[in-house]
C-alpha positions, 0 to 999 in steps of 0.5 A: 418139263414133260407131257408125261405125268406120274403114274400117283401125280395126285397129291404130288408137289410141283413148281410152275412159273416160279410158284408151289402147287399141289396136283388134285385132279389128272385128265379132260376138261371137255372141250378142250382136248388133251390131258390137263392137270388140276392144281390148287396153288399155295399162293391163292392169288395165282389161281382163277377158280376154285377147281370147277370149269362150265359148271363141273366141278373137278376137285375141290380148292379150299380157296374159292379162287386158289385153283387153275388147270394146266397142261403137264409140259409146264409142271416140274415135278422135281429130281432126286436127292442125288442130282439136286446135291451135284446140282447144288454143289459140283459142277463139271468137276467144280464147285457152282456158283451157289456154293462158292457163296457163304450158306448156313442151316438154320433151325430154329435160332441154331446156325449149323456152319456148312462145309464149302471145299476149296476144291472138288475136282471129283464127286467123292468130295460128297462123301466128306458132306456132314452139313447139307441145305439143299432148300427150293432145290427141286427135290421130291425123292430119293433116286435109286435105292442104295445111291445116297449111302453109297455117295454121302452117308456121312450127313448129320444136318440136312435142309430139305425146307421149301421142296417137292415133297408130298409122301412121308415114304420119299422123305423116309427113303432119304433118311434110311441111307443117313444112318448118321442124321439128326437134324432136319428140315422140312419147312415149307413142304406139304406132307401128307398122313403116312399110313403107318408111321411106325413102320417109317421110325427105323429112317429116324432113329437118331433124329433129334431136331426137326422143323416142320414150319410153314407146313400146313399141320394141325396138331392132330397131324403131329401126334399121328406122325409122332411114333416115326421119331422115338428119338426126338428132342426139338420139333419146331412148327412155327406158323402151322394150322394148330388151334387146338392141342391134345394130350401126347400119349406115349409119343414124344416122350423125349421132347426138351425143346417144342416152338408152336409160335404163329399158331392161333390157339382157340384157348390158353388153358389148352396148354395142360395137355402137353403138361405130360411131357416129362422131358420138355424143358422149353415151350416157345408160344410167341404170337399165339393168341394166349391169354390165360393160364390154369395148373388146377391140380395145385393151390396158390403156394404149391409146386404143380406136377404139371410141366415138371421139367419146364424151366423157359417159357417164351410168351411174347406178342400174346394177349396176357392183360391180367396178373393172375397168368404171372401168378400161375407161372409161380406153381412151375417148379422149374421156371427160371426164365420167362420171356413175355414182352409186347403183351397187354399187360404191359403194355397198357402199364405207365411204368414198365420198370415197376412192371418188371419187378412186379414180375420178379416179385411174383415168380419167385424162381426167375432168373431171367426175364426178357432175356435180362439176368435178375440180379440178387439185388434187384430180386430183393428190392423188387420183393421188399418193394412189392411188400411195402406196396400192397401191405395197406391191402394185406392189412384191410384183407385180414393180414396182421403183425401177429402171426395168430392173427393173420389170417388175410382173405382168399381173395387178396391171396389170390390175387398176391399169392406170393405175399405170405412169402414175403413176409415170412422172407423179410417180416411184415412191413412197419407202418413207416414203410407201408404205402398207397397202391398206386404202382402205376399212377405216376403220370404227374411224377415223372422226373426227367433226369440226366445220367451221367458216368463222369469217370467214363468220359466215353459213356454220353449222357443219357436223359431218362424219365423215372418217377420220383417213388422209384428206389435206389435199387430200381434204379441200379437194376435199370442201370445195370442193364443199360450199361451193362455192368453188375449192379452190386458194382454201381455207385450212385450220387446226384447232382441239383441243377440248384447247387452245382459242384455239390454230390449227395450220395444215393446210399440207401437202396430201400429209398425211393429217389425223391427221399433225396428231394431229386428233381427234374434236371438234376444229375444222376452220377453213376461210378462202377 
């Protein structure tokens, strides 16, 4: 700490009392003599006004009571890269204690190991560094120009969240001189508009990973900042200011990987404008308030061109309440795996397992959902199921067993597009098959049920609850996961509390268990 204040000390980060700050005004507040500096917290809580003292007003707060004025000895306005990185790991010749402990760099869900030396009896050690977290170190520049190549060129990963960095030159000056990095982050930091982003791009040039969460961004932001990463694969901007997205023009072309979770986007059907990025291959968009869903540039039936090389989706902890959002998701060409649990749409449902093989039945290129395999044979009794489900409402729409005749209305198309699939993927369902739609109405036909592994005296018996139209096939797929075997493995049988000692086998995987007049607390035998 220091009375002197940087020359540019406006819009410079800085720590006071344990807290992050950013410097909006330098100078008097009369009465008091003496320099004061005008900060607006990060924590809006720490503040007493809103930049205003005696009824002048020094610098505007965006949070009425997020300001404070304090004088410069009491703001630390960080250290260099260079006495950071000997901070954090040497120290008089010897490891410190921070780094004695077991660290990782983590951006997004990937742990990068970090290096720990047994020994470091000389700062050369730093020029073996590749894995680097120097988090809520302080940092807010490079140091002398030229030293970080000298002492540690070889860095690939660097953690450089939670720090002093205001100016995107400082962050550039560091990553000039690691001719090596490809993977950084800047979470937690507050930058600002560089000037002019292309001139920065040579310090980025192999960067392909970059996480700039909890940073304050809007989307406008990003896209201005875009051309100082040509090279960028995975940009991670969780909990950010974004609510509005804009087309990508000619910036982030090489994208596969982009998270926008925890951002409140004004309007699910703001998604089409990222739909031209022709590399993107996963969309993360847990928590961001979407709800729906349009690829206008093609009809139920057809593969859009938008989104071309999409092939996971994450909608978790959104507003999804109707199926047409999952009907759209069939359009996606390279949709293998969707992840869009604790949504409305699901969680008002009385049967989330008859709700999963709706999905299933709805997307026909899923294998994954919520990060569970489809099986084949639990992809083709949700589809026939889904087939005989709502073949009274494809006939009284129009459909028929006569392809000349089958002509079922746009209005039950749009809400089952993938119906004439089914149909022309296993026939039209007979009259013997077809049933009343009621796949969640199943209240009052819940049996509750005792599953049992009897060559496994290890697996404890589990009781579940299924309703009494669930198939064999339902149930081999719920089993599967619970047990975590292959259902084309499972063997079932059950055994009536009415008849103890006698198993009936479950042999038809088409028949819903109470064909076999299962009841509540009979035995569910389950063999592998």
């Amino acid at each position: 700490m220091t009375d002197c204040v940087p020359c540019n000390a406006i819009g410079s980060r800085i720590t006071c009392d344990g807290e992050y700050a950013t410097v909006q005004y330098v100078g008097n507040v009369p009465p008091t003599a003496g320099v004061w500096l005008g900060v607006e917290w990060d924590n809006p809580n720490r503040g007493k006004h809103d930049g205003s003292h005696e009824g002048v007003q020094y610098f505007k707060c965006s949070h009425p009571q997020g300001a404070s004025f304090i004088r410069p000895k009491k703001a630390n306005f960080g250290v260099d890269f260079l006495t950071a990185l000997k901070r954090r790991y040497v120290f008089q010749g010897k490891l410190s204690d921070e780094n004695t402990q077991e660290e990782a760099l983590i951006i997004g869900k990937k742990k990068v190991e970090l290096v720990v030396f047994e020994s470091a009896e000389e700062e050369s050690q730093l020029f073996k560094l590749e894995n680097i977290s120097l988090r809520d170190c302080d940092v807010s520049q490079a140091g002398r120009d030229g030293d970080i190549l000298k002492v540690c060129p070889n860095i690939t990963a660097l953690n450089l969240s939670q720090n002093l960095f205001s100016h995107w030159d400082n962050v550039s000056d560091i990553a000039r001189q690691l001719r090596n990095l490809k993977i950084l982050d800047l979470s937690g930091n507050r930058l600002g508009f560089p000037s002019d982003p292309a001139l920065l791009s040579g310090a980025f040039i192999h960067l392909k990973v970059l996480s700039l969460s909890h940073a304050k961004l809007t989307w406008t932001w990003v896209l201005h900042c875009a051309p100082m990463w040509p090279a960028l694969e995975e940009l991670h901007l969780v909990s950010n200011d974004i609510t509005v997205l804009e087309r990508p023009i000619s910036v982030l072309q090489s994208l596969k990987l982009l998270d926008i979770s925890n951002n409140k986007l004004i309007d699910g059907n703001q998604l089409s404008e990222l739909s031209n990025l022709p590399a993107l291959e996963k969309l993360i968009l847990i928590n961001t308030g979407v709800s729906s869903v349009c690829f206008c540039d093609v009809g139920f039936g057809s593969k859009s061109a938008m989104f071309s090389s999409l092939n996971h989706l994450s909608v978790d902890n959104n507003n999804i309440s109707h199926w047409s959002f999952i009907n759209e998701l069939d359009k996606l060409k390279s949709l293998h795996s969707l992840s869009c649990q604790n949504n409305p749409l699901l969680e008002t449902e009385t049967n989330l397992e008859t709700a999963r093989q709706f999905i299933i039945a709805k997307i026909g290129g899923l294998r994954f959902l919520n990060k569970t395999e489809i099986l084949p044979e639990e992809r083709k009794g949700a589809e026939l199921d889904y087939r005989k489900t709502f073949g009274t409402a494809w006939l009284k729409a129009g459909g028929n067993k006569d392809p000349n005749l089958n002509a079922p209305s746009q209005a039950f198309l749009a809400e089952h597009p993938r119906y004439p699939c089914l149909i022309q993927k296993y026939g039209a369902p007979e009259e013997g098959e077809l049933k009343q739609q009621q796949p969640f109405a199943l209240k009052n036909q819940l049996l509750t049920l005792s599953i049992q592994c009897p060559d496994k005296p290890e697996q404890k018996p589990l009781l579940k609850k299924l309703p009494d139209s669930m198939t064999v096939q339902k149930v081999k797929g719920l089993l599967c996961r619970l047990l975590k075997v292959p259902g084309s493995e499972l063997r079932l049988s059950y055994e009536s509390m009415k008849m103890k000692g006698v198993e009936i086998e479950l042999e038809n995987d088409l028949k819903p268990i109470q064909f076999y007049c299962v009841e509540s607390g009979d035995s569910i035998l389950v063999r592998w």
